[in-house]
BABA-640641 format. One line per field, with one value per residue: residue number from 1; x, y, z of N, C-alpha, C in turn. Coordinates in steps of 0.1 Angstrom, whole numbers, plus 2048, in hexadecimal, padded with zeros to 3 digits. Example, Ala and Ser with C-alpha at 12.3 -4.5 7.8 and 13.67 -1.06 7.14 Angstrom:
2
k: [1;2]
n_X: [884;880]
n_Y: [7C7;7EA]
n_Z: [84E;847]
ca_X: [87B;889]
ca_Y: [7D3;7F5]
ca_Z: [84E;847]
c_X: [884;881]
c_Y: [7DF;800]
c_Z: [84E;84F]
END
This chain:
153
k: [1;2;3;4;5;6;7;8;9;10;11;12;13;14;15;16;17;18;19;20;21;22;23;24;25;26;27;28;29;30;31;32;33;34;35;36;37;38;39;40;41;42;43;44;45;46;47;48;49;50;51;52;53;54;55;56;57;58;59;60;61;62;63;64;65;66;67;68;69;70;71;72;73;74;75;76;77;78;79;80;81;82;83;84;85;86;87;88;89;90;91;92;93;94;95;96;97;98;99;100;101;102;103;104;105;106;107;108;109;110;111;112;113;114;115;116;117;118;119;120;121;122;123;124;125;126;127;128;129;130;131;132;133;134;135;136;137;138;139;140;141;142;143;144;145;146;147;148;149;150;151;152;153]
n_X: [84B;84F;863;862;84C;840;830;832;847;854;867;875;889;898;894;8A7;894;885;897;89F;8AF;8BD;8CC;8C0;8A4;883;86C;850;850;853;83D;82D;83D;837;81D;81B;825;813;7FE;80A;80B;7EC;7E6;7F5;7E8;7D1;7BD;7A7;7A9;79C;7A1;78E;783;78A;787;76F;75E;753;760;77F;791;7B2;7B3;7C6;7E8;808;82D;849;869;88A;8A1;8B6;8B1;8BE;8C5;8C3;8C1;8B8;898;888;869;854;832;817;7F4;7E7;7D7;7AF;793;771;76B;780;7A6;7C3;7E4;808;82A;84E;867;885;8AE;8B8;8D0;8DF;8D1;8C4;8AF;897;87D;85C;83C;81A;7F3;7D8;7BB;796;77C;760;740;735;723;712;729;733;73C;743;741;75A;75D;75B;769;77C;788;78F;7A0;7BA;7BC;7C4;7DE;7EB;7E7;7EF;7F9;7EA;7D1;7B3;792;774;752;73A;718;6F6;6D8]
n_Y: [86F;879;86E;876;87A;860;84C;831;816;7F9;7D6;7C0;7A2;796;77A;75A;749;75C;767;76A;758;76E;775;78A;79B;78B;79F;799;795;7AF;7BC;7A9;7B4;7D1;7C9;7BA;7D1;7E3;7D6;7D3;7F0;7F5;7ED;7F3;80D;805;7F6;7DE;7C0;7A3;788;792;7B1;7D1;7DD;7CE;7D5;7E2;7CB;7D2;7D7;7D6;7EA;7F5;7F0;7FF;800;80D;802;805;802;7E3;7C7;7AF;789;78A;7A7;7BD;7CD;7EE;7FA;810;81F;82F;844;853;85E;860;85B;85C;845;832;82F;837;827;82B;820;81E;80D;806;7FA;7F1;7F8;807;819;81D;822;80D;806;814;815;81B;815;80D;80D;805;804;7EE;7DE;7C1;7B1;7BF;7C3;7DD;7FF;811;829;833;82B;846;83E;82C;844;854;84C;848;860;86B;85C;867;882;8A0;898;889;888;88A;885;891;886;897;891;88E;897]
n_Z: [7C9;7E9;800;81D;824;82D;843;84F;84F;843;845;82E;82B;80E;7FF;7F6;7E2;7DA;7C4;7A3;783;77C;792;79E;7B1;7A6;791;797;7B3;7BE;7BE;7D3;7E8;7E9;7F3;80C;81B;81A;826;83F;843;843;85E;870;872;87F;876;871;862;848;838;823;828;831;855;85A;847;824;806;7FD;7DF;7C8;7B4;79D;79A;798;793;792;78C;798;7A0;7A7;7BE;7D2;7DC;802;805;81E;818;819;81D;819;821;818;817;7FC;7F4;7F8;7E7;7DE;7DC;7D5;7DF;7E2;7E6;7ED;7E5;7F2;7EB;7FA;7F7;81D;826;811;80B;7F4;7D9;7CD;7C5;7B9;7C0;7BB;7C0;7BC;7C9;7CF;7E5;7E8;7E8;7F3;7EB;7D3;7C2;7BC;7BF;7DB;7F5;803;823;841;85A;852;842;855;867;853;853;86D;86F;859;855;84D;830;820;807;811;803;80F;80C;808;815;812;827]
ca_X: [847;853;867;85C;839;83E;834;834;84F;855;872;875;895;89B;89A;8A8;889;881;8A2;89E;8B8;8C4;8CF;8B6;896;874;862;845;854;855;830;829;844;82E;80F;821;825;804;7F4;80E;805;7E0;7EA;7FA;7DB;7CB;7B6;7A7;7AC;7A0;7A1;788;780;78E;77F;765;754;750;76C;787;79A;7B9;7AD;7D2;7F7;811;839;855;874;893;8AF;8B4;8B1;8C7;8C7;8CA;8C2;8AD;891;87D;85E;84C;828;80F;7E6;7EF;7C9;7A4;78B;764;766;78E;7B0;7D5;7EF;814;833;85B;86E;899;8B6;8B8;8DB;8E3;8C2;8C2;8A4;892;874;851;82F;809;7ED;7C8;7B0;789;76D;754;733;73E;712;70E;735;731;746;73E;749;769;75C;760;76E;78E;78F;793;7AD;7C3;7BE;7CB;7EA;7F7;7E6;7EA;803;7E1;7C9;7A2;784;766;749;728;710;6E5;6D6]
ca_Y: [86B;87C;867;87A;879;852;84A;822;810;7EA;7D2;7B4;79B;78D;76D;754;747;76B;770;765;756;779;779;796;794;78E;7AA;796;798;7BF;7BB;7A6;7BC;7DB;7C6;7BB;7DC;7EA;7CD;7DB;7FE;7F3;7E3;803;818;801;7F1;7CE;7B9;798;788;79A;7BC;7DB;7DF;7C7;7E0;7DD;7C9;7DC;7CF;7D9;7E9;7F6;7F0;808;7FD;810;7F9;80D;7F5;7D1;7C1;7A4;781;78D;7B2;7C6;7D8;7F5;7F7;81B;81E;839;83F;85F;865;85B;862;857;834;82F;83A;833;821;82E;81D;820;807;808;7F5;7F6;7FB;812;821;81E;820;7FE;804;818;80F;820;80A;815;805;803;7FC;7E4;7DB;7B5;7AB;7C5;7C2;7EA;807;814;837;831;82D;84C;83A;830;858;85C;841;84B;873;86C;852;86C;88B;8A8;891;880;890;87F;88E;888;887;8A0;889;893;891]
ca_Z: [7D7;7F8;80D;829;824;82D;851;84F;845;849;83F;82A;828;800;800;7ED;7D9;7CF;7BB;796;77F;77B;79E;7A8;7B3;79C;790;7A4;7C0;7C4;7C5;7DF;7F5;7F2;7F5;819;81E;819;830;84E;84A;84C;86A;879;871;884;86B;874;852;848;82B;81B;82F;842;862;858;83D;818;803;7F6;7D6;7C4;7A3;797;7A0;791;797;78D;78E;796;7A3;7A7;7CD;7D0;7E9;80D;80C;827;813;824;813;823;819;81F;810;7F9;7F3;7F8;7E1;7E3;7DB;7D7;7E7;7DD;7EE;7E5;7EF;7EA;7F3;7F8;806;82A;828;80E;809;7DF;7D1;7C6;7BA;7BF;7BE;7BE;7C4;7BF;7D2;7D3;7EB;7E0;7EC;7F0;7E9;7C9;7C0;7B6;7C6;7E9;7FA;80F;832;847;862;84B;83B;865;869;84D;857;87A;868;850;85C;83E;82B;81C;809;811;7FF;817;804;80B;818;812;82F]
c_X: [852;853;860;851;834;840;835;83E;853;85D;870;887;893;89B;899;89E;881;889;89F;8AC;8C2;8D4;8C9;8A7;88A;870;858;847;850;845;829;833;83C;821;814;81E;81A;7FB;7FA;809;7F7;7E0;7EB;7F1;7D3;7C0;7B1;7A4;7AA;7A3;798;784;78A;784;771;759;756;762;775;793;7A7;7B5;7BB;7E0;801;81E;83F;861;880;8A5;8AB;8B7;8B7;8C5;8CB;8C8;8B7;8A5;886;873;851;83E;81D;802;7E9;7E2;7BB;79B;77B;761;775;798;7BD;7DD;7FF;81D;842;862;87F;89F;8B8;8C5;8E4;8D8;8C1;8B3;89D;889;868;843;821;801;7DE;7C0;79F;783;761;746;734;72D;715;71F;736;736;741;746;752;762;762;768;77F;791;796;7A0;7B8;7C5;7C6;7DD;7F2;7F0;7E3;7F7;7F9;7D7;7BA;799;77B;75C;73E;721;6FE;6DE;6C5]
c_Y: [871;875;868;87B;86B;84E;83C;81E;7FE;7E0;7C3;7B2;794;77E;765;752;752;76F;76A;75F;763;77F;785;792;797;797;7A6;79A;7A6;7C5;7B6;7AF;7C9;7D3;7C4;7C9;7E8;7E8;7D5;7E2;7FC;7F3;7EF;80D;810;7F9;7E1;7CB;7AC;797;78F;7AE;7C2;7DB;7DD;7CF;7D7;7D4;7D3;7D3;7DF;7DD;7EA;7F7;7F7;804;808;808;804;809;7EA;7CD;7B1;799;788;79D;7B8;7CF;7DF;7F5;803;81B;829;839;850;869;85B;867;85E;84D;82B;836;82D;82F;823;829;81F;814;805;7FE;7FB;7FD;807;81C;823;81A;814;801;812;814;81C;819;810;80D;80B;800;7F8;7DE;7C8;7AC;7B0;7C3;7D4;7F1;80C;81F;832;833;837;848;838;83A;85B;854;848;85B;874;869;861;879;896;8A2;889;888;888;88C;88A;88F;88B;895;892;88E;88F]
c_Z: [7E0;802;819;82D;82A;83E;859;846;849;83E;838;827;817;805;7F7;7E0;7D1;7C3;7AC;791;77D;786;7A4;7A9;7A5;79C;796;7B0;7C8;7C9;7D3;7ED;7F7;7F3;807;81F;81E;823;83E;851;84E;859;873;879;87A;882;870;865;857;83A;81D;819;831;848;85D;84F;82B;80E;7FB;7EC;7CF;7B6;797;79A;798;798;78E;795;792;79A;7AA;7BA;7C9;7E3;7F5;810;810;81C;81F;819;820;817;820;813;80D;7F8;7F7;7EF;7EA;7E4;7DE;7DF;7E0;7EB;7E7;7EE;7E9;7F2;7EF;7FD;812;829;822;809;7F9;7E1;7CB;7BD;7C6;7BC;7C3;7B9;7C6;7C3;7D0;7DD;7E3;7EF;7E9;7EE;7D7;7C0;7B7;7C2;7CF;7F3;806;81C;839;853;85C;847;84A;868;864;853;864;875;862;851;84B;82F;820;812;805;80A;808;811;813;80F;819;81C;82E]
END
């Protein structure tokens, strides 16, 4: 992953209840901070989200979450947590994130995150709405790479 390729980034504070008896935080934990971080960048694309939807279209679920662990976050410290959509396919698209200390910028952890559209009647997979391929294409420009599917007219 290419730092620089990462054009949302958004902060979380540790807090207490996250740390384990270890004194660092849960391996749970690191989840729900890129999941945070996923919901923002939505947000920054411009994305209306409810609990079920993007911009009130088909549901989209989480099919696979990938972590690499790489150092330990401890009570109290600023994580950035940058997140960008690395591809779209026809039905799916990835979500990759890195997140560091604010302070000394070490490495925490990384995450990719594959996602679906679903047909939330038929619960079967459904071509990524050209409206979000346009979203993301403006967001991260040639940093992304979307397939846009042929269409028969």
């Amino acid at each position: 992953m290419n730092q620089k390729q990462f054009k949302h980034t958004t902060q979380i504070c540790v807090r207490n209840y996250e740390v384990d008896w270890q004194g660092i935080v849960h391996n749970a934990h690191y989840l729900q901070y890129f999941e945070v971080g996923r919901i923002e960048y939505l947000k920054a694309l411009g994305a209306r989200l409810d609990l079920n939807t993007i911009n009130g279209e088909s549901r989209v679920v989480l099919v696979r979450n990938e972590i690499d662990y790489k150092a330990p976050a401890h009570f109290d410290d600023v994580i950035n947590i940058s997140t960008r959509v690395s591809f779209i396919k026809n039905t799916s698209f990835a979500m990759e994130g890195i997140m560091e200390k604010d302070r000394t910028k070490e490495l925490v952890a990384t995450n990719i995150a594959f996602h679906v559209w679903l047909d939330p009647r038929e619960h079967a997979s459904v071509p990524v709405p050209d409206e979000f391929r346009r979203m993301v294409q403006r967001f991260e420009g040639a940093d992304c790479e979307i397939f846009w599917p042929t269409y028969k007219v």
